[in-house]
N, C-alpha and C positions, 0 to 999 in steps of 0.2 A: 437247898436246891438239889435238883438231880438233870438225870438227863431227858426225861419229859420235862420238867421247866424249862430245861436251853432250849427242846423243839420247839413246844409253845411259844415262846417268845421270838424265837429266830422268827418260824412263821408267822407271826404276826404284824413283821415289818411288811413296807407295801415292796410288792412286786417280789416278795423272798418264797421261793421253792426248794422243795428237799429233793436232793439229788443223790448219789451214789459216786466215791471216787476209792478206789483200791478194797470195795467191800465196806467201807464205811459209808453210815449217812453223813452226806455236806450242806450247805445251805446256801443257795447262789439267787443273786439277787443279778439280771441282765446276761444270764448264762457263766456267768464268772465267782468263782465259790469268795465267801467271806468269812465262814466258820466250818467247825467238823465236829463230828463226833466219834473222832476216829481213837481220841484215846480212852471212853468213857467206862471201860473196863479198870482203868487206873483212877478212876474217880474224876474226872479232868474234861471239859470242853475245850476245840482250839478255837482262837480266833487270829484273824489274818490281819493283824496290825500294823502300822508302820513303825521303824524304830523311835521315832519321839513319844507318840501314844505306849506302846511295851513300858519305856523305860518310867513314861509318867504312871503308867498302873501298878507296875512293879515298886515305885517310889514307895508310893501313897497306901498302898497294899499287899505288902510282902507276903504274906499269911495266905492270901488270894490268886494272886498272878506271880506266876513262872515262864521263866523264856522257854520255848521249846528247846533243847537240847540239840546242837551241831547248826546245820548252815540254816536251816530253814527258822530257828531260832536268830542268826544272826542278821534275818530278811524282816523279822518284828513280828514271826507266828510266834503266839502265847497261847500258855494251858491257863485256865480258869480253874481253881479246885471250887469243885460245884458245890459239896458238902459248907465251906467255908465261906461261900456268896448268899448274900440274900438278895430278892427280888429285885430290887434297886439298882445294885451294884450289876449281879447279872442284866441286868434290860439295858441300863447306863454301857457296858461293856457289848455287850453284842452290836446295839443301835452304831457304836462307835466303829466299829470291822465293818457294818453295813453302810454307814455314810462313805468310808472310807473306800470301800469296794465301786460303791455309785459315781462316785469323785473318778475314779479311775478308769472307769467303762467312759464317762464323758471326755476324757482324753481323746487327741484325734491320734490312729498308730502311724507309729512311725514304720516306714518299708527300708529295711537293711540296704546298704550302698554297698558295694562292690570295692572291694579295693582299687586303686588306680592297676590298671594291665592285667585286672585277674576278671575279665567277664568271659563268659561259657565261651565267647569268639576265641578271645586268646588264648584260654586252655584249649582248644583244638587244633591251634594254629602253632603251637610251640611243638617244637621238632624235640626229641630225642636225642641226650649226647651217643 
């Protein structure tokens, strides 16, 4: 597999379009990305997993799936070594960052609270020692 296979398949999911995030192409499905092709220079697809899914693909296929490297890796983004996947695995791996992505656009957001005595009134209203 290469990195026209990951495009192809990404876009073949419903509703998935290729987008652009830091110069790389991404693949967002509800305006919210699910994969990248940001490292595909190193041979590697990412996808935006969650850490149960990583650690089970990582399990099952060490040869194949790698944690991203630092925080974004410890959020459950993983590289796909593309060379090392076949069709199946790639399609089975992407569809899973895209369910996962859909899953998470249906969420309703949450709107940040304010800490108790810290809204915009009382920081203007607090005096200066």
């Amino acid at each position: 597999m290469d990195a026209k296979d990951f495009r192809r398949i990404a876009l073949s999911l419903p509703g998935a379009e290729e987008g652009s995030h830091m110069g790389a192409p991404d693949f967002r499905v509800g305006g919210r990305i699910f994969a990248t092709l940001a490292s595909q220079r190193q041979g590697y697809g990412n996808l935006m997993l969650g850490l149960e899914q990583q650690a089970a693909f990582v399990e099952d296929a060490p040869d194949v799936f790698v944690p991203i490297v630092g925080g974004w890796g410890r959020m459950g983004a993983t590289h796909i070594r593309l060379a090392a996947a076949n069709e199946d695995v790639l399609a089975g791996a992407l569809r899973t960052a895209w369910k996962l992505r859909l899953e998470k656009n249906a969420r309703p957001v949450r709107k940040k609270q304010a800490a108790p005595g810290r809204t915009r009134a009382a920081k203007k209203t607090r005096r200066k020692p």
